[in-house]
TILO-625523 format. One line per 10 residues: number of its first residue (from 0); for each residue x, z, y of N, C-alpha, C, CB. Coordinates in steps of 0.05 Angstrom, whole numbers, plus 5000, padded with zeros to 4 digits. Glycine has a CB too. Layout:
% TILO-625523
NUM = X,Z,Y,X,Z,Y,X,Z,Y,X,Z,Y  ...
***
This chain:
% TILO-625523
0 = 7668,6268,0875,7651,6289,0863,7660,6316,0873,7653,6287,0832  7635,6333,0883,7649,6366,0888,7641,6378,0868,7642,6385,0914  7635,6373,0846,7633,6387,0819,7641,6383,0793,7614,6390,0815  7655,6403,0775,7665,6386,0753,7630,6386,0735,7699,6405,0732  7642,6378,0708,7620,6368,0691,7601,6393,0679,7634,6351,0666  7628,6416,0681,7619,6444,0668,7589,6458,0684,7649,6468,0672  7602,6443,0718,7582,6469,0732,7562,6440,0744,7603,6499,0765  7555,6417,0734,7529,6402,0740,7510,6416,0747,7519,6387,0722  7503,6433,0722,7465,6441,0730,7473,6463,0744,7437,6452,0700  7485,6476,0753,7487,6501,0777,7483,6480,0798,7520,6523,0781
10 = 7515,6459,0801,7505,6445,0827,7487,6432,0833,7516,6432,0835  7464,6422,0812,7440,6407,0821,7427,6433,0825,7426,6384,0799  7418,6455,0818,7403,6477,0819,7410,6479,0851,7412,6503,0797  7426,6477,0860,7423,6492,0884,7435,6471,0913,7443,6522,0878  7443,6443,0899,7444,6417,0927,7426,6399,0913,7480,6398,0935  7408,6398,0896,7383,6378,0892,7357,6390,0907,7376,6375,0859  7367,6383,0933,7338,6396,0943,7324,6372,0956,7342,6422,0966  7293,6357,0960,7291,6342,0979,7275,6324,0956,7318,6334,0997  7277,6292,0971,7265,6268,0961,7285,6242,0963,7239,6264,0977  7293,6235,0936,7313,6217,0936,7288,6177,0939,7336,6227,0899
20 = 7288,6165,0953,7285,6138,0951,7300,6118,0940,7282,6132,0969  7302,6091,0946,7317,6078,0930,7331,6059,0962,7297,6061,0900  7358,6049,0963,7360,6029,0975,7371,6002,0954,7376,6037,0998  7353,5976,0961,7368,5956,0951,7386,5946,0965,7355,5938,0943  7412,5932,0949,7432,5910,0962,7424,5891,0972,7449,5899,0948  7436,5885,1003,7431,5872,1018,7450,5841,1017,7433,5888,1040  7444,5817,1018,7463,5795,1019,7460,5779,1044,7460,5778,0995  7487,5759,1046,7487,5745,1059,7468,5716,1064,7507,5745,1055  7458,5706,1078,7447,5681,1079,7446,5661,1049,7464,5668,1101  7470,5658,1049,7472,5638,1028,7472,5655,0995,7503,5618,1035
30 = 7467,5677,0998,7469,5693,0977,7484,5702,0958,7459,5690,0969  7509,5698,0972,7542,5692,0957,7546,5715,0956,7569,5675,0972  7541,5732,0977,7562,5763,0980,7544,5789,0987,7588,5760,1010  7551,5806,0986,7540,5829,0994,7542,5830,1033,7559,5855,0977  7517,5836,1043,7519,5838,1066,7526,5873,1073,7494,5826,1075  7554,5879,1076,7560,5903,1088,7541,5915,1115,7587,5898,1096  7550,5905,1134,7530,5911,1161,7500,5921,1151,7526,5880,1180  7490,5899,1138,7465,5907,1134,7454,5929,1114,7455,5885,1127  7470,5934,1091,7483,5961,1077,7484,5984,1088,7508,5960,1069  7499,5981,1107,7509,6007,1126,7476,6004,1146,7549,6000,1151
40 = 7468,5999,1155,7442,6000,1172,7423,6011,1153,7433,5971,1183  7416,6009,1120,7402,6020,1111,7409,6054,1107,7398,6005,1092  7431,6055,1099,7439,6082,1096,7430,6088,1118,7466,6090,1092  7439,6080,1151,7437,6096,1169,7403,6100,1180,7457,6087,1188  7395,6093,1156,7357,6083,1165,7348,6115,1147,7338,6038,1143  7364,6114,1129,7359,6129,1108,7359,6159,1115,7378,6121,1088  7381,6161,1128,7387,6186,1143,7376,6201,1161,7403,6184,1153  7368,6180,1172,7345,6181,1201,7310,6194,1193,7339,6139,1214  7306,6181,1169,7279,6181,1157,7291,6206,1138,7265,6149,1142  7309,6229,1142,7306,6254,1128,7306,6256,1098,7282,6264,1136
50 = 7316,6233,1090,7314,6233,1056,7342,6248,1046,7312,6196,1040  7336,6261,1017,7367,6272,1011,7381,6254,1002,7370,6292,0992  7380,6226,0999,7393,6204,0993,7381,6184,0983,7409,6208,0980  7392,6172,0961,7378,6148,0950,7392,6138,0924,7379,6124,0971  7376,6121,0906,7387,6111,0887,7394,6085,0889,7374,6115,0871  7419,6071,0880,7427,6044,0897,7423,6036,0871,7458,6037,0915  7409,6019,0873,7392,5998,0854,7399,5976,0843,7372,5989,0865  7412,5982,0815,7437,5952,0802,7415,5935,0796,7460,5957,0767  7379,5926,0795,7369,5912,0780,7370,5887,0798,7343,5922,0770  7390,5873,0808,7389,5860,0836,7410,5844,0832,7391,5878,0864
60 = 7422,5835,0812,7428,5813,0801,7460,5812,0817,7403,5788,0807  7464,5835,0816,7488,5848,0824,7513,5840,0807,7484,5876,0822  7540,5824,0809,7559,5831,0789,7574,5861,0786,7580,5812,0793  7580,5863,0771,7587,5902,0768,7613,5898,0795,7607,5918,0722  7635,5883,0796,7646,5893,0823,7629,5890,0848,7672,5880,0829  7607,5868,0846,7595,5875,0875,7580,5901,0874,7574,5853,0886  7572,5913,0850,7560,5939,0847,7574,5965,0857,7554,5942,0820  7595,5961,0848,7614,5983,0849,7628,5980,0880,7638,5980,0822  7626,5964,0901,7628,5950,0925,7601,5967,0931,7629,5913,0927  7580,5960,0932,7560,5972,0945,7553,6003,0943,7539,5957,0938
70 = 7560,6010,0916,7574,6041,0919,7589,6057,0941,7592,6043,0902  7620,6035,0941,7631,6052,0969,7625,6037,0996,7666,6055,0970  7607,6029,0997,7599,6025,1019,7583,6033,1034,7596,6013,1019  7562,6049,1006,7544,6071,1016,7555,6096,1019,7523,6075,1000  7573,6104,1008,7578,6127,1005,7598,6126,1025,7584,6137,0978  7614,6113,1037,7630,6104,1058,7614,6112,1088,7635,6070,1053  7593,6103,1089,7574,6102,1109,7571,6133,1112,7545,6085,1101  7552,6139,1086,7535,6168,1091,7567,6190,1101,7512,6182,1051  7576,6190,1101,7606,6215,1105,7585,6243,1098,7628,6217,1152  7581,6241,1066,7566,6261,1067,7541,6267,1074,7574,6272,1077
80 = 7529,6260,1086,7500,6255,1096,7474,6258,1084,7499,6234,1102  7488,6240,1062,7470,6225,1045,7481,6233,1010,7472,6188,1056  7464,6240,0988,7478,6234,0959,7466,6212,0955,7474,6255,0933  7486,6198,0934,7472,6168,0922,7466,6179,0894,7495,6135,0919  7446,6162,0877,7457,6162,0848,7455,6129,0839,7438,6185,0827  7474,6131,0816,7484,6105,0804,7463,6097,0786,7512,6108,0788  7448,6070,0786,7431,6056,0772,7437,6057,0737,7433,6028,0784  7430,6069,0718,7454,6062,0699,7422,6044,0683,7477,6097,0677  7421,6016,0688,7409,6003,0671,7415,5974,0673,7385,6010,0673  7444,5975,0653,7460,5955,0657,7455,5940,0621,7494,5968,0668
90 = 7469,5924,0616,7459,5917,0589,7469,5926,0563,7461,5893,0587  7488,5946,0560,7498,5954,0547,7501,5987,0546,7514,5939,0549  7503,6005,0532,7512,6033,0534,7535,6037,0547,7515,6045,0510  7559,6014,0537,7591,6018,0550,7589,6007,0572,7616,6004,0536  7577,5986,0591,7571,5983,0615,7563,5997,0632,7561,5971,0615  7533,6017,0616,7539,6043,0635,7560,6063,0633,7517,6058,0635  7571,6067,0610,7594,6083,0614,7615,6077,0630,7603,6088,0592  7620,6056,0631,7633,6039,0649,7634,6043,0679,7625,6017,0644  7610,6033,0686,7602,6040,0716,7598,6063,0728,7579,6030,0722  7591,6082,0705,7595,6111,0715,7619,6124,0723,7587,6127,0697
100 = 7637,6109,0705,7661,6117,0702,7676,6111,0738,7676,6099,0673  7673,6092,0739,7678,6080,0763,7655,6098,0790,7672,6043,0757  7638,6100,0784,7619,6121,0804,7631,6147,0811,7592,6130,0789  7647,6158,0789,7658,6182,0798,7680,6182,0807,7659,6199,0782  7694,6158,0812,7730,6152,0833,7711,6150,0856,7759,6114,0827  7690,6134,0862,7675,6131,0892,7666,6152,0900,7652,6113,0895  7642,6168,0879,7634,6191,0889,7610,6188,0904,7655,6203,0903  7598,6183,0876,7566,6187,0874,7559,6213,0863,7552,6166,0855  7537,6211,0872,7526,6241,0862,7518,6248,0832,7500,6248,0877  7506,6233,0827,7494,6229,0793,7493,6200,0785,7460,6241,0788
110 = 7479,6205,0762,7476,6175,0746,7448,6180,0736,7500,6168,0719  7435,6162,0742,7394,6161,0738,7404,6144,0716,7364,6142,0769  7394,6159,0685,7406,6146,0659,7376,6134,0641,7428,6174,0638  7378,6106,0652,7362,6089,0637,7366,6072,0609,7356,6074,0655  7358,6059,0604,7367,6043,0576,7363,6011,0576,7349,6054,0550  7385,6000,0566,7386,5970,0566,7361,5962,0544,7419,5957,0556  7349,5936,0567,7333,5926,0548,7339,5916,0514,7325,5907,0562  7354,5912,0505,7354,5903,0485,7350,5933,0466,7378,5884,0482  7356,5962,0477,7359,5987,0459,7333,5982,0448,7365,6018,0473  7326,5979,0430,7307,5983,0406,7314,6010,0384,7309,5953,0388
120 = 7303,6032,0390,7306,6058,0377,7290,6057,0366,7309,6080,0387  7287,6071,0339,7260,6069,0313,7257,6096,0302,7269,6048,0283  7269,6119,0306,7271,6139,0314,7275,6159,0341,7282,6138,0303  7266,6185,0343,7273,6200,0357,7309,6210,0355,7254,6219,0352  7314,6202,0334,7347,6217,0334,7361,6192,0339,7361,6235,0301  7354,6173,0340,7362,6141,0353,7370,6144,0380,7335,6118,0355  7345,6153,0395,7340,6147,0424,7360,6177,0431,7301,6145,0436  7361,6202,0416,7370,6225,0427,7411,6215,0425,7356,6258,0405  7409,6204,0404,7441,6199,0393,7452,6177,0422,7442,6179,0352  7434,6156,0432,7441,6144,0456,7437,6165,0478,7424,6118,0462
130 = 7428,6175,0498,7424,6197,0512,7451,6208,0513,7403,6215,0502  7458,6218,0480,7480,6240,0487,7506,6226,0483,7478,6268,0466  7498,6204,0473,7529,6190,0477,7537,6184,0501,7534,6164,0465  7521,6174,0521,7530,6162,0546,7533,6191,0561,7507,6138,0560  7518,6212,0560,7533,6237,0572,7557,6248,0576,7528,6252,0563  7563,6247,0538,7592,6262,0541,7612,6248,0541,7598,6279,0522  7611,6213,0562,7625,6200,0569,7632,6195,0595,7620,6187,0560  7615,6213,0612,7617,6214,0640,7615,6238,0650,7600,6200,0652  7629,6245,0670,7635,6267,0688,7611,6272,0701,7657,6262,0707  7591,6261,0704,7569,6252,0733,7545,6273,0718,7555,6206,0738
140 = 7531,6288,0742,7502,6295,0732,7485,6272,0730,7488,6313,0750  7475,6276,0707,7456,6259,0702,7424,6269,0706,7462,6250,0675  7411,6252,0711,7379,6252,0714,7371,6234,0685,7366,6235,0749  7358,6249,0669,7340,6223,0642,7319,6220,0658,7328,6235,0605  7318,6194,0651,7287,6170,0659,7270,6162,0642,7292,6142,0668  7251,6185,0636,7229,6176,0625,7207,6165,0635,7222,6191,0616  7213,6141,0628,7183,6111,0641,7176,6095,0624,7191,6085,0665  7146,6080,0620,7134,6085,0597,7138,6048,0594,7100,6104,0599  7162,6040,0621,7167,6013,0614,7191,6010,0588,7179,5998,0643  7193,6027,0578,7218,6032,0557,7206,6020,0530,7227,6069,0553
150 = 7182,6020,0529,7170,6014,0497,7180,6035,0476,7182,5981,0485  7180,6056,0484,7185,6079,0470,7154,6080,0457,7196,6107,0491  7133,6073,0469,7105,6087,0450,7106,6091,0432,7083,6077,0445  7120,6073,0414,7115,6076,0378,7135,6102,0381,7130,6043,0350  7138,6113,0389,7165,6136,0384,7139,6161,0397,7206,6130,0412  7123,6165,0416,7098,6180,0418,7091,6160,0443,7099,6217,0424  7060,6171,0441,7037,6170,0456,7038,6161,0488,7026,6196,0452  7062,6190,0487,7056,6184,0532,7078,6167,0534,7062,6221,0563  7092,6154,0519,7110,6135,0529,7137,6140,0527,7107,6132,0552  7151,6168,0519,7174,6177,0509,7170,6209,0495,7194,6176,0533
160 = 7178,6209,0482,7181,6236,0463,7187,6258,0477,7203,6235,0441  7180,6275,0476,7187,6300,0506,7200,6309,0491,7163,6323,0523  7198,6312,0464,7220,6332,0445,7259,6327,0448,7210,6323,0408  7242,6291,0452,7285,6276,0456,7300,6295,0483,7287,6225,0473  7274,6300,0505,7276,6302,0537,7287,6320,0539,7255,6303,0555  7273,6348,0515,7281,6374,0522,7303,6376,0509,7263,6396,0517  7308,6371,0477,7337,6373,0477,7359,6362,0487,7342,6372,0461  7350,6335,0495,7373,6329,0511,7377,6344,0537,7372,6301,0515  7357,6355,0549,7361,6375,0569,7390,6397,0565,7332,6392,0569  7390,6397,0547,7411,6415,0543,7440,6410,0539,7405,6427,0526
170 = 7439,6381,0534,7465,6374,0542,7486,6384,0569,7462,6350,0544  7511,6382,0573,7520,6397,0587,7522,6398,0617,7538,6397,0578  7522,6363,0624,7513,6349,0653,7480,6333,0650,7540,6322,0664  7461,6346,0636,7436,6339,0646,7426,6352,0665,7419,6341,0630  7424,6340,0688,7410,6361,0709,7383,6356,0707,7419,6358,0741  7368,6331,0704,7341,6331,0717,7325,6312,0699,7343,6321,0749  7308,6314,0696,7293,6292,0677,7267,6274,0704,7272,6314,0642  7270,6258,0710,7242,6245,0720,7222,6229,0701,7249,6225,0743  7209,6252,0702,7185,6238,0688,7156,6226,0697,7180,6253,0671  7159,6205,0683,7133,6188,0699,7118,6177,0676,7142,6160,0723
180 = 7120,6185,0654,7106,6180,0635,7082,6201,0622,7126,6173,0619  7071,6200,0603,7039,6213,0607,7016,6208,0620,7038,6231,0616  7012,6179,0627,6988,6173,0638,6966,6168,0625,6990,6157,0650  6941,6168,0633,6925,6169,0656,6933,6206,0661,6888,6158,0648  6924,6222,0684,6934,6246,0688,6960,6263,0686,6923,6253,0677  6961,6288,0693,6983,6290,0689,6984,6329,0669,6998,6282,0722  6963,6322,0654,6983,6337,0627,6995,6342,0612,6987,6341,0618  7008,6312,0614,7040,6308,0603,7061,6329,0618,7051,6273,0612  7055,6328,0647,7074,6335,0664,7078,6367,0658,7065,6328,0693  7053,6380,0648,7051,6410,0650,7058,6407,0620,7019,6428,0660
190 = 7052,6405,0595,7069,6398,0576,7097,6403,0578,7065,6375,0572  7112,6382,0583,7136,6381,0581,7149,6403,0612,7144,6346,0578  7136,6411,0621,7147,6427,0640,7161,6456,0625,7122,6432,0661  7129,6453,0611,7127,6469,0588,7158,6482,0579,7113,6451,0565  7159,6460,0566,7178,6450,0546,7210,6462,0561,7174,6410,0542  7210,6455,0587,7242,6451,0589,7247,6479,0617,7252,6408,0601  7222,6501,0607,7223,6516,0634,7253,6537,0632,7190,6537,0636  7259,6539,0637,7286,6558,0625,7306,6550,0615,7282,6573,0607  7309,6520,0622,7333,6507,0613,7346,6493,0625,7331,6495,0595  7353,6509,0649,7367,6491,0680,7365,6469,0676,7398,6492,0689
200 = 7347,6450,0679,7347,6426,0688,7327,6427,0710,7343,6406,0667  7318,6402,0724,7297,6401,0746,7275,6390,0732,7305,6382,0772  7259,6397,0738,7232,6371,0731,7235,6364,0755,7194,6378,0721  7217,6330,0748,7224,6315,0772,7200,6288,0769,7260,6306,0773  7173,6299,0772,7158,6276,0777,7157,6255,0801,7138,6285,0775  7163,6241,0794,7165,6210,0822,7146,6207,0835,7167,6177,0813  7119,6216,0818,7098,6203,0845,7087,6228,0855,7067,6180,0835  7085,6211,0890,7091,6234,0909,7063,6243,0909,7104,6227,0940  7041,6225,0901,7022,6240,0900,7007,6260,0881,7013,6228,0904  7036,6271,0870,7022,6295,0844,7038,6310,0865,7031,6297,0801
210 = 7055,6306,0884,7074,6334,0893,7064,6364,0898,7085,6328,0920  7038,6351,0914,7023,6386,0929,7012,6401,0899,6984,6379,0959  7014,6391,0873,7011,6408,0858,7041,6422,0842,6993,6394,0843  7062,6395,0838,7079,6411,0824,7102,6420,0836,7086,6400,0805  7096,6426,0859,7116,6436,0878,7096,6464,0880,7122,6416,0910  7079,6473,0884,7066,6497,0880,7065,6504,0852,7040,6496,0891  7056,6491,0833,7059,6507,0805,7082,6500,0790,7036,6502,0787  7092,6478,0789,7115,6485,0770,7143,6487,0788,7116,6461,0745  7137,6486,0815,7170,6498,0825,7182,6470,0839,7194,6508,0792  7181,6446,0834,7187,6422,0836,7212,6418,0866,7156,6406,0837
220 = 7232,6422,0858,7248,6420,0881,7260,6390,0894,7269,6435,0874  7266,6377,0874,7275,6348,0877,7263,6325,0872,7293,6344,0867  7259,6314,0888,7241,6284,0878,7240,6266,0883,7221,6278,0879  7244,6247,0856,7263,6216,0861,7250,6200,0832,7309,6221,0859  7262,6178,0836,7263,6166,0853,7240,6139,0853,7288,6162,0853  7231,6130,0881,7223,6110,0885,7224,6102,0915,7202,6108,0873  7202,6075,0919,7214,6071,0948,7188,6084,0962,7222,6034,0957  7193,6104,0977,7183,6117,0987,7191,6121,1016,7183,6134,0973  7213,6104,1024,7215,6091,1052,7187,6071,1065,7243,6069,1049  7177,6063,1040,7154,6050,1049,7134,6069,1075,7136,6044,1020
230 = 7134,6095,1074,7115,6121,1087,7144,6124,1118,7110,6163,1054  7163,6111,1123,7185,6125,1139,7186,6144,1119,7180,6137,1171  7195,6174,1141,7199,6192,1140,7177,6206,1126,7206,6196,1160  7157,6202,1126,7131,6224,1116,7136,6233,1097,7104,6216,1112  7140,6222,1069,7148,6234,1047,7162,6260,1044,7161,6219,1039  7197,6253,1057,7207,6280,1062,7199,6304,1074,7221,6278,1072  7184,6294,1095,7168,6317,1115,7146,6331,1104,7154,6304,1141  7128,6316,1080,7105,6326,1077,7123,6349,1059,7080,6306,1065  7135,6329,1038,7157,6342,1017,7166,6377,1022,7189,6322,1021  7189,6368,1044,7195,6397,1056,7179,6419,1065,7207,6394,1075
240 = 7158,6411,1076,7133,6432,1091,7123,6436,1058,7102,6413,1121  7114,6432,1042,7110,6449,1010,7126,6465,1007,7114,6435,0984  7156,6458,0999,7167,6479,0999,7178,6502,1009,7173,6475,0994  7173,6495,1038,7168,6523,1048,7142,6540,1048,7176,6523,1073  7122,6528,1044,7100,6538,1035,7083,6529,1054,7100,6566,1031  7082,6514,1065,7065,6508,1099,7040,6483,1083,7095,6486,1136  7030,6498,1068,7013,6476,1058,6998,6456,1063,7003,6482,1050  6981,6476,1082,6960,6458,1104,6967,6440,1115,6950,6468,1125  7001,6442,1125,7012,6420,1144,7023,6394,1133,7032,6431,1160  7031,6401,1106,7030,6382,1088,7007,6360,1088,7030,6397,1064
250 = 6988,6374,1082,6967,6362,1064,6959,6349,1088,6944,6382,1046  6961,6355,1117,6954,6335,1141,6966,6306,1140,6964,6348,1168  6992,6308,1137,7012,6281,1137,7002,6269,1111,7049,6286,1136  7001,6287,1088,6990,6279,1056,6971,6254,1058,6971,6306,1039  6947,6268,1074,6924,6256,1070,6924,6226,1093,6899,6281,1074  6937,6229,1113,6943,6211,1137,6955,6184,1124,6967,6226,1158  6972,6186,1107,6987,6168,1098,6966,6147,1072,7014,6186,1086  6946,6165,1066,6939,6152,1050,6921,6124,1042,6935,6166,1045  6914,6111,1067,6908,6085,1074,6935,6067,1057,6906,6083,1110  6959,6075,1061,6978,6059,1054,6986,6066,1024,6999,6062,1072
260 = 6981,6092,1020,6982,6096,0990,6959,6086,0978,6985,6124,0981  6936,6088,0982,6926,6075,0960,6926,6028,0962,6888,6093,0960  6942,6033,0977,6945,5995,0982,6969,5994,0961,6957,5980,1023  6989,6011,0964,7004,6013,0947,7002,6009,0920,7010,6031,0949  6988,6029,0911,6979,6031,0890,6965,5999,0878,6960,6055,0895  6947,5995,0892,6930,5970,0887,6950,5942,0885,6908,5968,0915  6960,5940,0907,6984,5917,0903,7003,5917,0875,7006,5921,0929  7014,5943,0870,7027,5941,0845,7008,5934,0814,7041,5967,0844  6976,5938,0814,6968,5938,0797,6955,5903,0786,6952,5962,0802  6971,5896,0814,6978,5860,0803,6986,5852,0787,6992,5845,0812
270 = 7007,5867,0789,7032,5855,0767,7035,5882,0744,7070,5848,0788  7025,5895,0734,7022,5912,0715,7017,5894,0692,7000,5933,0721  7041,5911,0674,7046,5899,0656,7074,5875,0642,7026,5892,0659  7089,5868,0674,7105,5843,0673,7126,5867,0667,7108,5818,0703  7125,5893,0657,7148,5907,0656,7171,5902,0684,7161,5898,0628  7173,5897,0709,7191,5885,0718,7181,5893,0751,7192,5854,0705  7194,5910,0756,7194,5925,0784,7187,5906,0814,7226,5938,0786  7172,5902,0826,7167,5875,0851,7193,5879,0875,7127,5880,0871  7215,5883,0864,7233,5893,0877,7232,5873,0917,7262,5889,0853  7219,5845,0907,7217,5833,0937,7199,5843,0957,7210,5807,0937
280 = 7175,5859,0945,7164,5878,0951,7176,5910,0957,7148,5875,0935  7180,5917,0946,7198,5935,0957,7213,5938,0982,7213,5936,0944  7226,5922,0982,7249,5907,1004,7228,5897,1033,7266,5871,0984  7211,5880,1033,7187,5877,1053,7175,5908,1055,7161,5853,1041  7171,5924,1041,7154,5952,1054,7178,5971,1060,7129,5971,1030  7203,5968,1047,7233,5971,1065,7232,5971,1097,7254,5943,1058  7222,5948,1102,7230,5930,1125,7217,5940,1153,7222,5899,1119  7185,5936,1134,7171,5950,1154,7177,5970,1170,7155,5956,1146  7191,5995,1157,7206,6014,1163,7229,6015,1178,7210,6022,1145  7237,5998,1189,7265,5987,1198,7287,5983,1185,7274,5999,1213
290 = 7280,5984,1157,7303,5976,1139,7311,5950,1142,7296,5980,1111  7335,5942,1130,7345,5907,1139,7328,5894,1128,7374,5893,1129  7319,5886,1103,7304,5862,1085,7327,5842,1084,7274,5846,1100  7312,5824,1088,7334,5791,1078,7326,5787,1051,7375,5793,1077  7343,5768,1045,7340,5750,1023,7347,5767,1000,7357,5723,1026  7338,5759,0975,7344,5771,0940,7351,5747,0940,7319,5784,0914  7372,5759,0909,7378,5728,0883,7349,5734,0869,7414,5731,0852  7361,5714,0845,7338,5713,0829,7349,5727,0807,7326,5686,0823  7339,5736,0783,7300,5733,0785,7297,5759,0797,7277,5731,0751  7277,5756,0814,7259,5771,0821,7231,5761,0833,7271,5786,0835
300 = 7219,5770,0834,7177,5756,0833,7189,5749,0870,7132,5797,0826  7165,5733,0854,7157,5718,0889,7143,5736,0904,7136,5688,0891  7138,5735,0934,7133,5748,0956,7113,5743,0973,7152,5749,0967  7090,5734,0974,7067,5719,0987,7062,5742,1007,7039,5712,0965  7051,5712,1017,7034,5727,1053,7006,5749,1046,7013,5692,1077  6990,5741,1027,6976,5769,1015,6976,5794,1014,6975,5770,0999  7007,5794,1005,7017,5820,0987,7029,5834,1014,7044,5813,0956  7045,5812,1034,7051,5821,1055,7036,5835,1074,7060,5806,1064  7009,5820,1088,6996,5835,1088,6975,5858,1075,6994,5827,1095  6974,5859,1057,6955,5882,1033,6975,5905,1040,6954,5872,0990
310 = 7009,5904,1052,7015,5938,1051,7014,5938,1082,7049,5952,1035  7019,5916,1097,7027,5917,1123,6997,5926,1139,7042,5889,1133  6980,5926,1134,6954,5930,1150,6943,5962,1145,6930,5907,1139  6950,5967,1114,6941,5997,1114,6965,6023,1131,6938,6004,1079  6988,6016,1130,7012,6024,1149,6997,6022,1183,7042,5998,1144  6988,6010,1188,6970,6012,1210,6956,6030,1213,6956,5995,1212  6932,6031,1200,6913,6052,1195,6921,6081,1191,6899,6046,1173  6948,6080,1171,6960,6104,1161,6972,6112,1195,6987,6098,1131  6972,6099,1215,6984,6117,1245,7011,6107,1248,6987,6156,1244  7022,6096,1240,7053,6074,1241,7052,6055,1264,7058,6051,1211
320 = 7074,6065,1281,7073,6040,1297,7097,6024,1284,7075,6045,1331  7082,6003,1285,7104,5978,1273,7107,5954,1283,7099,5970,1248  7134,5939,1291,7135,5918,1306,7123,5896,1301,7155,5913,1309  7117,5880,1318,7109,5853,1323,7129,5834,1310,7105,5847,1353  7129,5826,1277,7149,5815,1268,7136,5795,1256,7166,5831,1254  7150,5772,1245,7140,5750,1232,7151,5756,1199,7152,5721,1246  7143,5742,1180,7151,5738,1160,7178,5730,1155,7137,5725,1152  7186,5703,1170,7203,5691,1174,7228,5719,1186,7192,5667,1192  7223,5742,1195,7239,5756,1207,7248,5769,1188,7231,5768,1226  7238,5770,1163,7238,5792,1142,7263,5775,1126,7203,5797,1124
330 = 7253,5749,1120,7266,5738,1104,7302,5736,1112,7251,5713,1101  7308,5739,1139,7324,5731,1151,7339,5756,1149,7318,5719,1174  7321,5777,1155,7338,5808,1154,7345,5812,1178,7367,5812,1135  7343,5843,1182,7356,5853,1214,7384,5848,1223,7355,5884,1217  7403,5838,1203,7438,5841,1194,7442,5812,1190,7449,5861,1161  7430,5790,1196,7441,5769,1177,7462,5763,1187,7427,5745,1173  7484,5751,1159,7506,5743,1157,7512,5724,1148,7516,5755,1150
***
């Protein structure tokens, strides 16, 4: 860590700049071990494609030392390069306190602070009293994750209470809130922007396709996370050209890409509803990109030739040149071990 806990939101204020994606853990053949090689090839994919880092993704059936293994292995790789942040959606509150704890001897950047499925909060001072406990137990800036897979509704409407968001904003290492809740539209987003303008934290909406607005009106400097390696590099690029103001040139790559964004879009609205991220998907629109792929444990959803092609053909159209690969190549990974 190059920051203590006191000066978080200065240091996110002024090194959270960019578009964080996600990389998943890579394994061996038989699915026993973490594939290093192939680890280190994503980072260095990662770097290449201009992102400010990535979030290394515990929902992957990870044991916490292979977790905490794939930590310094990313962070080993990037020498700086790259920030990570730590998955914290482990099954317990002390598990993430735990792993965080351990994140800041490796030297991760933050902790993206989600909630174990079993948290059933019945109140707003429920869900705020978790939030601030796991805070003032870790050294790490934290990002809150408001997503409307939480079953927070009965707590409000858009899927989490913006009231929990903003005071917990003020805790002492909150840097950033990503919010992706408030749908259909996004006047949730101007709402709670509302809400937390003047209170050093970041807003931080994930989908890249609200960016060309809240990077012009509400300021929007950092933006994370999803897999947004799926576009290469475009993301960052379109990303960066906003904030320097080059709008037009944006909105060229914006609109270019969007054969593959709206396939995107459409493929995920398969499985809407299973609460449960298509992470093998992910990993295949990874790949495409030159990321490793290979094999997952379980559980995670199955991976059909459909779905394979439904993202791989609009990546075409979107202007991608992409190799002549088989399925079979995917499964195997660029690294196998």
């Amino acid at each position: 860590m190059d920051y203590s806990k006191t000066q978080a939101k200065e240091h996110a204020a002024e090194k959270w700049r960019g578009v964080c994606n996600v990389i998943l853990p890579s394994f061996t053949a038989d699915l026993k071990r973490l594939n290093e090689k192939a680890i280190r090839h994503d980072v260095r994919r990662n770097v290449e494609h201009g992102f400010w880092g990535a979030l290394l993704v515990s929902e992957c059936a990870t044991s916490a030392e292979e977790y905490r293994r794939f930590m310094e292995i990313a962070v080993d790789e990037a020498k700086g390069r790259q920030r990570f942040l730590l998955h914290g959606t482990f099954d317990t509150a002390d598990e993430i306190v735990a792993m965080a704890k351990i994140g800041e001897d490796v030297g991760v950047e933050g902790l993206l602070l989600g909630h174990p499925n079993s948290f059933y909060p019945t109140s707003e001072d429920q869900l705020y009293d978790y939030l601030a406990y796991v805070c003032q137990k870790t050294r790490l800036a934290v990002c809150l994750f408001a997503a409307g897979h939480w079953n927070f509704q009965r707590l409000h409407p858009s899927g989490y209470p913006p009231k929990v968001l903003a005071r917990a904003a003020d805790l002492e290492n909150v840097v950033a809130v990503k919010y992706e809740v408030g749908r259909p539209g996004i006047a949730g987003d101007y709402e709670f922007w509302k809400m937390i303008k003047g209170k050093r934290v970041l807003f931080a909406d994930p989908m890249e396709a609200h960016c060309p607005l809240t990077v012009e009106l509400f300021g929007q400097q950092w933006m994370g996370t999803s897999n947004y390696e799926y576009w290469g590099g475009a993301v960052p690029e379109y990303f960066g050209l906003l904030r320097k103001g080059e709008y037009a040139k944006a909105m060229e790559i914006y609109w270019r890409i969007n054969p593959a964004r709206s396939a995107r879009v459409a493929v995920q609205a398969t499985f809407a509803g299973a609460n449960f991220i298509h992470r093998y998907l992910w990993k295949y629109q990874a790949w495409l990109q030159g990321y490793n792929g290979g094999p997952m444990r379980q559980p995670v959803m199955k991976l059909t030739d459909a779905q394979m092609r439904s993202v791989r053909e609009p990546l075409l159209r979107s202007g991608f040149k992409l190799a002549e690969e088989t399925p079979e190549a995917f499964f195997a990974g660029r690294n196998p071990a």
